[in-house]
C-alpha positions as a Markdown table, in Angstrom:
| # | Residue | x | y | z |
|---|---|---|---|---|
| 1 | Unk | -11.2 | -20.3 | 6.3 |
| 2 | Unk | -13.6 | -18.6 | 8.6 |
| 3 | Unk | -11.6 | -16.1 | 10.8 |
| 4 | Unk | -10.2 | -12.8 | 9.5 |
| 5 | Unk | -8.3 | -10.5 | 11.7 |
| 6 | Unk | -8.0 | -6.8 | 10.6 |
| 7 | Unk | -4.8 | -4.9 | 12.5 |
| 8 | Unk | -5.6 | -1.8 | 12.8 |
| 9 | Unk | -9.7 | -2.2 | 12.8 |
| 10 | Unk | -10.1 | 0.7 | 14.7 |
| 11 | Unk | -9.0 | 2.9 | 10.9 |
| 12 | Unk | -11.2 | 5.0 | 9.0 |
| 13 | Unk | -10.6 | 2.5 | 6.1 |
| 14 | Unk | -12.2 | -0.3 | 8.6 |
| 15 | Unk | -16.2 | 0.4 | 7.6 |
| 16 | Unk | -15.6 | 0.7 | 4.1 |
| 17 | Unk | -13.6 | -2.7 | 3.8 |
| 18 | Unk | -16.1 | -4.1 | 6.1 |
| 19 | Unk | -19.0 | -3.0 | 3.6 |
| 20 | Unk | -17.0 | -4.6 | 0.5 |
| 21 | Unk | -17.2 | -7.7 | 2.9 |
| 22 | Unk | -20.6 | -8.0 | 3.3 |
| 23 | Unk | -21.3 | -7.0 | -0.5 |
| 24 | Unk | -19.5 | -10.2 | -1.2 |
| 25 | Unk | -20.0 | -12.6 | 1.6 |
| 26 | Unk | -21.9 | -14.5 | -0.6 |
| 27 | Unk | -18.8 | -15.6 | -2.4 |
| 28 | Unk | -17.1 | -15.4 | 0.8 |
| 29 | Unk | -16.0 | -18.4 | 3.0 |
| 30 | Unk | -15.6 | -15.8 | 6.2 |
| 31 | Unk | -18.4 | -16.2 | 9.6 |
| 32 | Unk | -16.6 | -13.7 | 11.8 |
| 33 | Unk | -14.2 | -10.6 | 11.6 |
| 34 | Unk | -12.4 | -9.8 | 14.4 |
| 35 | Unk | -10.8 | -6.0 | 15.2 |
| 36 | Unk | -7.8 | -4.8 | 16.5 |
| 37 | Unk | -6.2 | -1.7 | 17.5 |
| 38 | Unk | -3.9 | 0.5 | 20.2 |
| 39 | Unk | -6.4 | 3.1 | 19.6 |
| 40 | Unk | -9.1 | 1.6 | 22.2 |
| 41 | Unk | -11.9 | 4.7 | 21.5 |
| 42 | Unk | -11.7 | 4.7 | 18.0 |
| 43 | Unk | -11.8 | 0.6 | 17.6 |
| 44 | Unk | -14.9 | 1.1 | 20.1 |
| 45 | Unk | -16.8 | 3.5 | 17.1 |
| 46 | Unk | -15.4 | 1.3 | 14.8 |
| 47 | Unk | -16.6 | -2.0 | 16.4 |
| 48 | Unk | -20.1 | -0.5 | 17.2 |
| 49 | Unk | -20.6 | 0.9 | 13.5 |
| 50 | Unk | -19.4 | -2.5 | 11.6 |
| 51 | Unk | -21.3 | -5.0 | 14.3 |
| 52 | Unk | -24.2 | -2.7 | 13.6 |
| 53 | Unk | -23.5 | -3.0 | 9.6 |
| 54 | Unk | -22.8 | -6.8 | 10.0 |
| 55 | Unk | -26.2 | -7.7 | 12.1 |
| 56 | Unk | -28.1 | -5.9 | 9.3 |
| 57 | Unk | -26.5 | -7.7 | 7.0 |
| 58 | Unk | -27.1 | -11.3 | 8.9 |
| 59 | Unk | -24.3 | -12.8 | 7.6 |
| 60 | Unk | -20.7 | -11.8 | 9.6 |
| 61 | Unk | -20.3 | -12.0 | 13.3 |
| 62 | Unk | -17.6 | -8.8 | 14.3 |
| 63 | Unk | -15.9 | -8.8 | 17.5 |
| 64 | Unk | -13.4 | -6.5 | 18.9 |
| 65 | Unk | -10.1 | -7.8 | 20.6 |
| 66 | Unk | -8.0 | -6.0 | 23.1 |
| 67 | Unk | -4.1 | -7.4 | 22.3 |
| 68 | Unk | -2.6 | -8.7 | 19.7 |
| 69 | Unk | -2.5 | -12.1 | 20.7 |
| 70 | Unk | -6.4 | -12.4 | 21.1 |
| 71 | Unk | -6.2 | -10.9 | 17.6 |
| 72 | Unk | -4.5 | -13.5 | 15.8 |
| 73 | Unk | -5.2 | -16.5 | 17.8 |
| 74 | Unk | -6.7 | -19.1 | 15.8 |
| 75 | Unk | -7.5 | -16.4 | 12.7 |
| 76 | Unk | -7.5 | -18.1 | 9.7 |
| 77 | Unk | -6.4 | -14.7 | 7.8 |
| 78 | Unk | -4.8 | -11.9 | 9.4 |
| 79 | Unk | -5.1 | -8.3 | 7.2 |
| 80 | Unk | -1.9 | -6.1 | 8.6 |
| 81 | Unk | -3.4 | -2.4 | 7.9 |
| 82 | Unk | -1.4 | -0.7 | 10.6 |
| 83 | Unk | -0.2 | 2.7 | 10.8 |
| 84 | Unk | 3.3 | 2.4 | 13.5 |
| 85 | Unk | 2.7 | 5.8 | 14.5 |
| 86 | Unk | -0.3 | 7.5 | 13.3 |
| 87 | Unk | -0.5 | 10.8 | 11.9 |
| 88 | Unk | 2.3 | 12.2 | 13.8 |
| 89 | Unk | 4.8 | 10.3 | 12.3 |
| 90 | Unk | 3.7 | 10.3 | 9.4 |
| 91 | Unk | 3.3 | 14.2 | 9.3 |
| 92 | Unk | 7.4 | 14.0 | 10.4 |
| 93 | Unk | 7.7 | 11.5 | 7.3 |
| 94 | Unk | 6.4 | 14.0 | 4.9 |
| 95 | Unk | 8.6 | 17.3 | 6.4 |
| 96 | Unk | 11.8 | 16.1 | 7.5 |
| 97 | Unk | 12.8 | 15.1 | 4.0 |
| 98 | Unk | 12.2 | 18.7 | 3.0 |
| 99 | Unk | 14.8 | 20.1 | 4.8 |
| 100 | Unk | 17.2 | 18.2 | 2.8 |
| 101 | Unk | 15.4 | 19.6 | -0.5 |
| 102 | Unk | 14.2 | 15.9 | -1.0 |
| 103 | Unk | 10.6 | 14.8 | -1.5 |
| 104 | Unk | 8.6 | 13.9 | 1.7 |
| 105 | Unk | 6.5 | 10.9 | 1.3 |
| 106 | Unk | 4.9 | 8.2 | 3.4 |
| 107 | Unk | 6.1 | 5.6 | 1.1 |
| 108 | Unk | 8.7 | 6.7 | -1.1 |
| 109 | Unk | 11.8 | 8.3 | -0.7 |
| 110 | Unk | 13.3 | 8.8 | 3.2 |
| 111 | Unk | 9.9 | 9.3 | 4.3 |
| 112 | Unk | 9.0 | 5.9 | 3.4 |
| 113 | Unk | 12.6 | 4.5 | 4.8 |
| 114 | Unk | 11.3 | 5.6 | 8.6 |
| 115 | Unk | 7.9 | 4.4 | 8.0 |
| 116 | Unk | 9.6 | 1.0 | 7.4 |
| 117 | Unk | 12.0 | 1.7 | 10.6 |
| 118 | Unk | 8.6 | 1.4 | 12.0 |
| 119 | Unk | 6.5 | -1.3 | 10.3 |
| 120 | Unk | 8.8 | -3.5 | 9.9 |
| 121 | Unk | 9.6 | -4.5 | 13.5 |
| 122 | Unk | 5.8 | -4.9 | 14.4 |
| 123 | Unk | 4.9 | -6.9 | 10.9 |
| 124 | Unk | 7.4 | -9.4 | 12.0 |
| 125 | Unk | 6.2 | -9.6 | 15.7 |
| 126 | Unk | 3.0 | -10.4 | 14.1 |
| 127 | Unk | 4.5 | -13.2 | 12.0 |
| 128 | Unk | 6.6 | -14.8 | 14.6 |
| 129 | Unk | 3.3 | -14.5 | 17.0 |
| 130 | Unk | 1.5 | -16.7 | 13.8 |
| 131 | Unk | 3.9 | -19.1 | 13.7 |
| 132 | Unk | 2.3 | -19.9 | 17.4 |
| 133 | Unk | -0.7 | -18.9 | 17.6 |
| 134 | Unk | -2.2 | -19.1 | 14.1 |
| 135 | Unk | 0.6 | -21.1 | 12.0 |
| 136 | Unk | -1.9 | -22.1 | 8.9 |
| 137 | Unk | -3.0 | -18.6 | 9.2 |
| 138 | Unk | -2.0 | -16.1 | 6.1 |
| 139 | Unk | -0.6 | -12.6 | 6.3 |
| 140 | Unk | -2.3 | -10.0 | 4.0 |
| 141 | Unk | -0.3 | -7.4 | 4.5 |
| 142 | Unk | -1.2 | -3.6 | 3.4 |
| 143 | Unk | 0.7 | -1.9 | 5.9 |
| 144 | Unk | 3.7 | 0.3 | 4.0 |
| 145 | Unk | 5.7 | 0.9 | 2.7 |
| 146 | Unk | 4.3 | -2.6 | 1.5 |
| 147 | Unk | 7.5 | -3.5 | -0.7 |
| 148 | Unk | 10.1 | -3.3 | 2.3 |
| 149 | Unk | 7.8 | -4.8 | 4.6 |
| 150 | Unk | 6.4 | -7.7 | 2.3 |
| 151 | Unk | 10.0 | -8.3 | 1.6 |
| 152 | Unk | 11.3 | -8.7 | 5.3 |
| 153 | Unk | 8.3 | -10.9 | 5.8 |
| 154 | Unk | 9.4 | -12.7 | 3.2 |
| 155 | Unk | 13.0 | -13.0 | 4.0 |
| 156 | Unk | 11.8 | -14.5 | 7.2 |
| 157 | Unk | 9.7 | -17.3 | 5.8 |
| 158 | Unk | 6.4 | -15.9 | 6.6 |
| 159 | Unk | 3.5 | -16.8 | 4.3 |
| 160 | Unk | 2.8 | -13.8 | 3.1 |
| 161 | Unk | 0.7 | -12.1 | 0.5 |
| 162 | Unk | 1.2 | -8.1 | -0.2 |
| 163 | Unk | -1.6 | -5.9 | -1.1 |
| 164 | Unk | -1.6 | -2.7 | -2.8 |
| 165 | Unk | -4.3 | -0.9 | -5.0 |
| 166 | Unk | -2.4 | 1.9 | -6.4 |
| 167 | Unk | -2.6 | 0.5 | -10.2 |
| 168 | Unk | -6.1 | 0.0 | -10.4 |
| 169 | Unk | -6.4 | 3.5 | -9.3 |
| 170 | Unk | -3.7 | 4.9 | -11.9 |
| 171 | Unk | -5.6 | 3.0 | -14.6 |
| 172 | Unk | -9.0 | 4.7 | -13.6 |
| 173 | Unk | -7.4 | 8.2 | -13.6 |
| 174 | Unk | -6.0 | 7.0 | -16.8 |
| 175 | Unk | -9.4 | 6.1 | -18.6 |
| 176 | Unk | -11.1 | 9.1 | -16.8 |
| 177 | Unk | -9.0 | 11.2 | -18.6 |
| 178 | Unk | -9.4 | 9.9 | -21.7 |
| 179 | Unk | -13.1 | 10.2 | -21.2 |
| 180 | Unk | -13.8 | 6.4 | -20.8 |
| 181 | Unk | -15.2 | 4.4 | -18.7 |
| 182 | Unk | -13.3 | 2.6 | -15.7 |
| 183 | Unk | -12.5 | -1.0 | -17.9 |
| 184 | Unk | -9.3 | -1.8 | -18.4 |
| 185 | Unk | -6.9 | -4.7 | -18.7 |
| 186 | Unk | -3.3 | -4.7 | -18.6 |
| 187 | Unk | 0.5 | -6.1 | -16.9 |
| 188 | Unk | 3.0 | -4.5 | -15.3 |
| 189 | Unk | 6.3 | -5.2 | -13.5 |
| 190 | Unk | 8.2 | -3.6 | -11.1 |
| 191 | Unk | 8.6 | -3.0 | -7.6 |
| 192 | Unk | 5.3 | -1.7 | -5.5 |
| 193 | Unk | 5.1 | 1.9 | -6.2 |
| 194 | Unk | 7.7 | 1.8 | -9.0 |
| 195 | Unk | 5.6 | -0.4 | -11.8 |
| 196 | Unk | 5.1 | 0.2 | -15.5 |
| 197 | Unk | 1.6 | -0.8 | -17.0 |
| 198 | Unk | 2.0 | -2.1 | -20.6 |
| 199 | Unk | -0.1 | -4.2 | -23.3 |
| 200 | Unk | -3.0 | -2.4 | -22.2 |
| 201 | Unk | -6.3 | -2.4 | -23.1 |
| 202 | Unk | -9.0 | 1.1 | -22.0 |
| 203 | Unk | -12.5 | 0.0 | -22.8 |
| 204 | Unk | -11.2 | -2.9 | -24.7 |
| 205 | Unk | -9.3 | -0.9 | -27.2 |
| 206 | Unk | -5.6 | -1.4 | -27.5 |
| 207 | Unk | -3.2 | 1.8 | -27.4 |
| 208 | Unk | -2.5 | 1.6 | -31.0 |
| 209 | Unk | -6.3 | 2.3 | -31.1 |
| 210 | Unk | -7.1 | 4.9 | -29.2 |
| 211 | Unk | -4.1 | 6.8 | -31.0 |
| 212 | Unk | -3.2 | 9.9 | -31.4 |
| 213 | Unk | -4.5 | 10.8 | -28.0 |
| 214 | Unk | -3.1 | 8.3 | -26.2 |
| 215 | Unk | 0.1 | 7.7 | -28.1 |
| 216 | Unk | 1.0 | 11.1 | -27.9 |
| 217 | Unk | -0.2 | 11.6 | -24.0 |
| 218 | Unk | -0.2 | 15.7 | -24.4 |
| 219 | Unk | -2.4 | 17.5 | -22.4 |
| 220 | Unk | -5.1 | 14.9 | -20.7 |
| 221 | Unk | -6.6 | 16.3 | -17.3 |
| 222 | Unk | -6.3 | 14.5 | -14.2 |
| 223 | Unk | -9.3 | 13.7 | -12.4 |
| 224 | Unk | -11.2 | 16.7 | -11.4 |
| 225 | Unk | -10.8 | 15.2 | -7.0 |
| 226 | Unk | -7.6 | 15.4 | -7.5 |
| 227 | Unk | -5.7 | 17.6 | -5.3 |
| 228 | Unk | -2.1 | 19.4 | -6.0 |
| 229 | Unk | 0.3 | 16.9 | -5.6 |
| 230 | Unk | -1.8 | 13.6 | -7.1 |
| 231 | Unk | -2.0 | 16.4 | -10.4 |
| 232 | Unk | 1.1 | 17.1 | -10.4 |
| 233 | Unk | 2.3 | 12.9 | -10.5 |
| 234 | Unk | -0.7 | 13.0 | -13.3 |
| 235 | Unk | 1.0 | 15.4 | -15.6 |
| 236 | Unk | 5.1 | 14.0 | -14.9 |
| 237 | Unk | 3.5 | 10.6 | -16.0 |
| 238 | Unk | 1.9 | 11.8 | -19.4 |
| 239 | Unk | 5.9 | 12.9 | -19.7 |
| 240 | Unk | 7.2 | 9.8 | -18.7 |
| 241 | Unk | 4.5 | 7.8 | -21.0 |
| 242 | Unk | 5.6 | 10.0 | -24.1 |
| 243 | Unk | 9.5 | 8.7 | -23.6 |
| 244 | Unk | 8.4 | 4.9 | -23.1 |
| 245 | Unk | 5.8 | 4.1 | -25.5 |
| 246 | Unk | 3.5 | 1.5 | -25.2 |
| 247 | Unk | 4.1 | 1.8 | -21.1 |
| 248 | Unk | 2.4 | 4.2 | -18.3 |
| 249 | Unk | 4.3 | 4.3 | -15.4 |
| 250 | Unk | 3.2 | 3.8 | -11.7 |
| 251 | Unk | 2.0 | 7.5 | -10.2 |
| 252 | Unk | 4.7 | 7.4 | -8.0 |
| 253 | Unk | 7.5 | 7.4 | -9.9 |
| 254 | Unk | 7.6 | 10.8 | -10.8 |
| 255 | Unk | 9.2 | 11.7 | -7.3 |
| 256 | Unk | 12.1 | 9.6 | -8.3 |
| 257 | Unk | 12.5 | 11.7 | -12.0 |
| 258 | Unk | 11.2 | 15.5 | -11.1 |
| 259 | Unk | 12.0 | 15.6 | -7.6 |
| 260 | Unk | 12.4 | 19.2 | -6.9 |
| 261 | Unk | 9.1 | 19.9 | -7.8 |
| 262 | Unk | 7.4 | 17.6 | -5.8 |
| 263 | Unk | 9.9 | 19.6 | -2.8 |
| 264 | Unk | 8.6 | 23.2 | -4.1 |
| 265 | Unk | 5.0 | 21.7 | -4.0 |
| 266 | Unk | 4.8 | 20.4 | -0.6 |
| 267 | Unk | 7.1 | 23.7 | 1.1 |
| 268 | Unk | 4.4 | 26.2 | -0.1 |
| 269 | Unk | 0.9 | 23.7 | 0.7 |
| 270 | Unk | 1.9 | 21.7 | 3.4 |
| 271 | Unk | 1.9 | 18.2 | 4.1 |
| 272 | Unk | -0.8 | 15.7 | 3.2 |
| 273 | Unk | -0.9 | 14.4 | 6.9 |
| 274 | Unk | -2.6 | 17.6 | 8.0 |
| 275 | Unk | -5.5 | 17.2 | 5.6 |
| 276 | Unk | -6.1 | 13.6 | 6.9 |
| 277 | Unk | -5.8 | 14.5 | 10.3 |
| 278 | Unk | -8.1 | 17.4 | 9.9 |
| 279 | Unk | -10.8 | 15.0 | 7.9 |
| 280 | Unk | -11.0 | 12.2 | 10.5 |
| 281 | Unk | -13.4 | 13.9 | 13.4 |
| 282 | Unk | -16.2 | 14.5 | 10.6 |
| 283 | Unk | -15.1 | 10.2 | 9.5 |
| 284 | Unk | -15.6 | 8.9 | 13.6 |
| 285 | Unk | -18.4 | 11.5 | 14.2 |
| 286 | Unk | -20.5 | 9.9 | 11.3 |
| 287 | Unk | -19.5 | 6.1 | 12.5 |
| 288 | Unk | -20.8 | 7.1 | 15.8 |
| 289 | Unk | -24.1 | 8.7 | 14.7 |
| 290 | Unk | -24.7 | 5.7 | 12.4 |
| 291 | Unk | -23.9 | 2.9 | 14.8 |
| 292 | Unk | -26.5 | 4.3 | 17.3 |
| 293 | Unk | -29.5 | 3.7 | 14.2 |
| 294 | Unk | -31.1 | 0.2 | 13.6 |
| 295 | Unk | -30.4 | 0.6 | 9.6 |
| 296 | Unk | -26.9 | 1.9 | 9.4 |
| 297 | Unk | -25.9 | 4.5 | 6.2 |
| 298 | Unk | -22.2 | 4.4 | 5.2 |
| 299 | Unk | -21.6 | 7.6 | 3.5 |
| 300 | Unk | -18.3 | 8.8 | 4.5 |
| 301 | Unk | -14.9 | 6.6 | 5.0 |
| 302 | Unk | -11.5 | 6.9 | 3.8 |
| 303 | Unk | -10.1 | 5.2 | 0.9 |
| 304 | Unk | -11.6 | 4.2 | -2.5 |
| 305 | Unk | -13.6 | 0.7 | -3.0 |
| 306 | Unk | -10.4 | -0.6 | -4.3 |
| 307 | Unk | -9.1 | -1.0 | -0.8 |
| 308 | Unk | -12.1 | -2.8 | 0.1 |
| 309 | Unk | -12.5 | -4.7 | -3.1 |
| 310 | Unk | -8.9 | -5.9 | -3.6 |
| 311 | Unk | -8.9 | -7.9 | -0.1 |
| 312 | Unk | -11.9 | -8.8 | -1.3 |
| 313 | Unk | -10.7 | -10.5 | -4.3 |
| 314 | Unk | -7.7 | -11.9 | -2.2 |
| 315 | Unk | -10.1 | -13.6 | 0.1 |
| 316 | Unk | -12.3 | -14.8 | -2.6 |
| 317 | Unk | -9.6 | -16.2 | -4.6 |
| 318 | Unk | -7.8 | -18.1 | -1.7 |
| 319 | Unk | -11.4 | -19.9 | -1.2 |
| 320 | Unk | -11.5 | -20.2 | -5.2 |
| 321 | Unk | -10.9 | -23.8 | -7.4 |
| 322 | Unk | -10.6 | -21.3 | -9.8 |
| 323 | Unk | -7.5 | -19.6 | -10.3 |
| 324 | Unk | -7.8 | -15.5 | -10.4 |
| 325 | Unk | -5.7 | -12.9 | -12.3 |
| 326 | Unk | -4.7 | -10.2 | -9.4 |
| 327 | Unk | -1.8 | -8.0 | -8.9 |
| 328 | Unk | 0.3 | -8.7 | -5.9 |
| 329 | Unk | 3.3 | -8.2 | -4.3 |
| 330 | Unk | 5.6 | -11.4 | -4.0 |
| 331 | Unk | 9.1 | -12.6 | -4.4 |
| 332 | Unk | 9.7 | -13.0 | -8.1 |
| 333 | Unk | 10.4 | -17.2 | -8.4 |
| 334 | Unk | 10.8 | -16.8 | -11.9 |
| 335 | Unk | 8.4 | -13.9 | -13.0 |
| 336 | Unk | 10.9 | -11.9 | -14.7 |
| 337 | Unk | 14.6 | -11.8 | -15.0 |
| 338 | Unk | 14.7 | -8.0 | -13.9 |
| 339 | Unk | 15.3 | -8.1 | -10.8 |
| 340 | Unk | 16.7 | -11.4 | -8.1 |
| 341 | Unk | 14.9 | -14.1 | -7.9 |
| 342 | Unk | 13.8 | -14.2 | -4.1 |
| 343 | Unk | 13.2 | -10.1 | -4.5 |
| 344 | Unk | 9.4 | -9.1 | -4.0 |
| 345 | Unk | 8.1 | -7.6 | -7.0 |
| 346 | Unk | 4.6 | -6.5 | -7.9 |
| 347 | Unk | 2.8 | -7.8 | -10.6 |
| 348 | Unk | -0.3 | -9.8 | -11.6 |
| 349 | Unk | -0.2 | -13.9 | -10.4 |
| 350 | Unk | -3.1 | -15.8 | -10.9 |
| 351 | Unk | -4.5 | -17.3 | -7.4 |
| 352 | Unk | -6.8 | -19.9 | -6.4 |
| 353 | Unk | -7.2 | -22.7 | -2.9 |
| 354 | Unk | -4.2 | -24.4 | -4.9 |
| 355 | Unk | -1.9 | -21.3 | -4.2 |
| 356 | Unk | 0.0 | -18.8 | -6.8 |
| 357 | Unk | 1.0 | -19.5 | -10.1 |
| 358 | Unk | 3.4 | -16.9 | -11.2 |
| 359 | Unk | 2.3 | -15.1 | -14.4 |
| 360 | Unk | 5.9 | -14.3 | -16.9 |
| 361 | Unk | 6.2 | -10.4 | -16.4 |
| 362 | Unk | 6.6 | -8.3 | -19.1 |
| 363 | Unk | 9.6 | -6.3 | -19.9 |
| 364 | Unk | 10.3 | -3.2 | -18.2 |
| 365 | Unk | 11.5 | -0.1 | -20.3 |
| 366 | Unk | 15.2 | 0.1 | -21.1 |
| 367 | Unk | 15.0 | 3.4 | -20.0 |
| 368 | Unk | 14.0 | 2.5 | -16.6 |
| 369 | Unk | 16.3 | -0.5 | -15.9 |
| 370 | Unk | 19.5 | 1.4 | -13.9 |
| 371 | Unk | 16.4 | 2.7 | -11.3 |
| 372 | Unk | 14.9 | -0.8 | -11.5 |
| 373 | Unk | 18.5 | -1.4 | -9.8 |
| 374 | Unk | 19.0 | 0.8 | -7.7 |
| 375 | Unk | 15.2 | 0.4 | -5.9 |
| 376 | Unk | 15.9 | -3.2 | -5.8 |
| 377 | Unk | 18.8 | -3.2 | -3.9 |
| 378 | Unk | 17.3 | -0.4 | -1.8 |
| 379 | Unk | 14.5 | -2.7 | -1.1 |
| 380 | Unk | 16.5 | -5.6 | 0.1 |
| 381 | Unk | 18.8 | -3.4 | 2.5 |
| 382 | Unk | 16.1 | -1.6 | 4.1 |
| 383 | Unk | 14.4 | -5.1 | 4.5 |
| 384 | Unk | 17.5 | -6.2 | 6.3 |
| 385 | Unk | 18.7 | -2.8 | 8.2 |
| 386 | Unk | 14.8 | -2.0 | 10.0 |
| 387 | Unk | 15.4 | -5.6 | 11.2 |
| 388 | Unk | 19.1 | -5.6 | 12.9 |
| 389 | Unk | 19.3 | -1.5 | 13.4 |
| 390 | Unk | 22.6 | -1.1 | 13.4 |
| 391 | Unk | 23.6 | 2.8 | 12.5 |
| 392 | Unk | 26.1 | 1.3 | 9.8 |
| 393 | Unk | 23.3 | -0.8 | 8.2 |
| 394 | Unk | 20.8 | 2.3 | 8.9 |
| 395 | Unk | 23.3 | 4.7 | 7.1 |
| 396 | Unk | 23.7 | 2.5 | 4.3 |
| 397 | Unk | 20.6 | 1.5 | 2.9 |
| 398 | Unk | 19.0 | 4.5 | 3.6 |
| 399 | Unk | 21.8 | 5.9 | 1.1 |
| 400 | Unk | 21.2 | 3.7 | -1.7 |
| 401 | Unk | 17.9 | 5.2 | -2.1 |
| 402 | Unk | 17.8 | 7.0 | -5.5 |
| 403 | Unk | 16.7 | 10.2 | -3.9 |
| 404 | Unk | 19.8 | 10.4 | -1.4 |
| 405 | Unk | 23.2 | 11.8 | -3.5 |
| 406 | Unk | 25.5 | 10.2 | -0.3 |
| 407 | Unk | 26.2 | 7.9 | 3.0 |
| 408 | Unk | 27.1 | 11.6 | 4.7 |
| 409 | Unk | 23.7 | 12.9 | 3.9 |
| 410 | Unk | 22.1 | 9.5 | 4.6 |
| 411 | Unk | 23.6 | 9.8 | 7.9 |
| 412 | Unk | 22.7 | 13.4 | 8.6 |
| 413 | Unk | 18.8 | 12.4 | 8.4 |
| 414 | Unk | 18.9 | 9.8 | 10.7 |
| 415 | Unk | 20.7 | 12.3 | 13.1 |
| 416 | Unk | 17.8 | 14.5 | 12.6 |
| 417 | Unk | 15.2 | 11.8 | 12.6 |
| 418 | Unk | 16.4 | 10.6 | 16.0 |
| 419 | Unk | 15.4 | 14.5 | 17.0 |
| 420 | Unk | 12.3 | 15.1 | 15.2 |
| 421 | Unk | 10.5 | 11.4 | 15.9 |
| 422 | Unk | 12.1 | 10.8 | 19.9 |
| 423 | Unk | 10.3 | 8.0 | 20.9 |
| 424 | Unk | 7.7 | 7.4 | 17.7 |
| 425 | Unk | 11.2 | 5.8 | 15.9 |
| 426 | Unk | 13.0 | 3.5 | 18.7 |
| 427 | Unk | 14.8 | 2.1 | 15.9 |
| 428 | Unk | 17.9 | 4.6 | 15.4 |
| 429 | Unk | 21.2 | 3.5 | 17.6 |
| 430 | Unk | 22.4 | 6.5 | 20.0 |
């Protein structure tokens, strides 16, 4: 296990999962990192800053790959952090919903539905390219929305392991507001951005501890980086933690129960896509002005460690004899009895060189178990429908999405979707 390939190595994410890298290469069984992107000038920044980072370092070789195929060939991983495309479809992703009075979101919601319309195709040319070019190879896959995709990968017998960070960043916003330091312990269940967190433990104190603040989940502050929208999921979850004690719910979740005012808060600030895009000059700029010294400084890159340091523990546990708790997205086999047993659920798993013993899920809330449902069988359509793209499929799973009331008003979006994205969504029938 020598070779990882990073899709989409030409991100702002890139230098700060490269650093994690080389903080743990010790541990680490990887010699080279190889980078690939559709974005040839910002892989080139990219390439420069993290080959300048790595010969510091001494220990990883990075080289930069012009097509896919040169990309995975031979790899022994492959990370999938693509972004089918970029900022401007994204930015669609998060407005067209709002003129249905529906949440816009990359990942949940309709927004999320097109974002798979677009992932899914390219994770699975990437899969079947594997299956030639690097077939003991695994997929790491963090493109989203990472439940659909994961679960189309699945569905089509790729060996596949899906990545997502959001609960260790909703447990850190959790003990930050409680005025604690970042240790935790917990298990959840659920589907990847729809988890609950339960038998946890903040600083090594059980709930039933830390009582009454944390039983009663009135008034804690969000973290003080926090912008508009990421406060407002903050608050809706203290609510949602008050009706399901002894559980805190995934921050994304709230779209599905308070949706209109996740709509009223995006109409009068604007979509998140605009910040990023406004952010990245000042991201490349720095790259470029550190790659030209002999003793690069990362300062700025998107993303919190956690990106860097969960495919970090991913990589280091798939080199490991020793088997590692982590929280991953995989079909059930047995986990829990919530939800089908070939569905891709997201909880912890311990993993080691051996491969992944599932871990028995805990119980989700009763009060959560008719959405539990209805995301689940959203989940498998949408896996199926991005795949065939039919317009009945489309229409269908698109309308068993909690947040759409109807096939009619299902089918009116993808109308409008085949205006507002033209050629950045090929997947919508004429």
């Amino acid at each position: 296990m020598q070779t990882l390939s990073i899709l989409g190595g030409g991100s702002a994410y890139t230098p700060g999962l490269l650093q994690a890298l080389i903080a743990h290469a010790a541990e680490l069984p990887l010699k080279t990192i190889r980078l690939y992107d559709i974005d040839a000038e910002r892989l080139a920044i990219v390439a420069r800053l993290t080959s300048a980072m790595a010969r510091q370092s001494g220990i990883l070789t990075i080289e930069a790959v012009t097509t896919l195929e040169a990309a995975i060939q031979g790899a022994d991983m492959i990370l999938n952090s693509t972004r089918p495309g970029g900022l401007e479809a994204r930015r669609i992703d998060e407005t067209l919903p709002l003129e249905f009075d529906i949440p816009g979101q990359e990942t949940v919601g309709p927004g999320g539905f097109f974002y798979a319309m677009r992932s899914v195709p390219q994770a699975l040319q990437v899969a079947r390219l594997m299956q030639t070019l690097a077939p003991q190879a695994m997929l790491l896959n963090y493109t989203n929305p990472s439940n659909i995709v994961t679960q189309a990968l699945a569905d089509h017998g790729a060996n596949v392991i899906g990545m997502c960070d959001q609960s260790d960043e909703d447990l850190q916003a959790l003990t930050h507001a409680l005025q604690l330091p970042p240790n935790y312990d917990f298990v959840c269940n659920g589907l990847n951005h729809a988890t609950w967190y339960t038998n946890m433990r903040l600083d090594g104190k059980s709930l039933a501890e830390l009582a009454p603040a944390i039983t009663a989940f009135s008034d804690l502050q969000a973290p003080t980086e926090f912008d508009e929208e990421h406060r407002l999921r903050f608050v809706f979850s203290q609510a949602m933690a008050r009706d399901n004690p002894g559980f805190w719910p995934n921050s994304y979740l709230p779209y599905y129960l308070y949706p209109y005012s996740f709509v009223e808060q995006a109409k009068r600030v604007g979509p998140r896509s605009d910040v990023v895009a406004a952010s990245l000059p000042a991201y490349y700029a720095h790259f470029a002005e550190e790659a030209a010294k002999d003793v690069p400084q990362l300062r700025l890159y998107r993303g919190s460690a956690g990106f860097g340091d969960l495919a970090v523990s991913v990589i280091r546990a798939l080199a490991s004899d020793t088997p590692v708790a982590l929280v991953l997205n995989l079909p059930n086999h047995g986990a829990t009895s919530a939800f089908a047993d070939d569905t891709v659920i997201e909880t912890r798993v311990m993993l080691s060189r051996s491969g992944i013993q599932r871990l028995p899920a805990p119980p989700l809330p009763p009060s959560f178990h008719a959405l539990a449902a209805q995301l689940e069988n959203y989940q498998r359509l949408s896996a199926t429908a991005t795949v065939n793209g039919d317009q009945q499929s489309l229409i269908a799973a698109l309308a068993a999405n909690p947040m759409i009331t109807s096939p009619a008003i299902a089918a009116a979006m993808l109308e409008r979707a085949r205006e507002r994205y033209g050629k950045l969504l090929p997947g919508i029938p004429a």
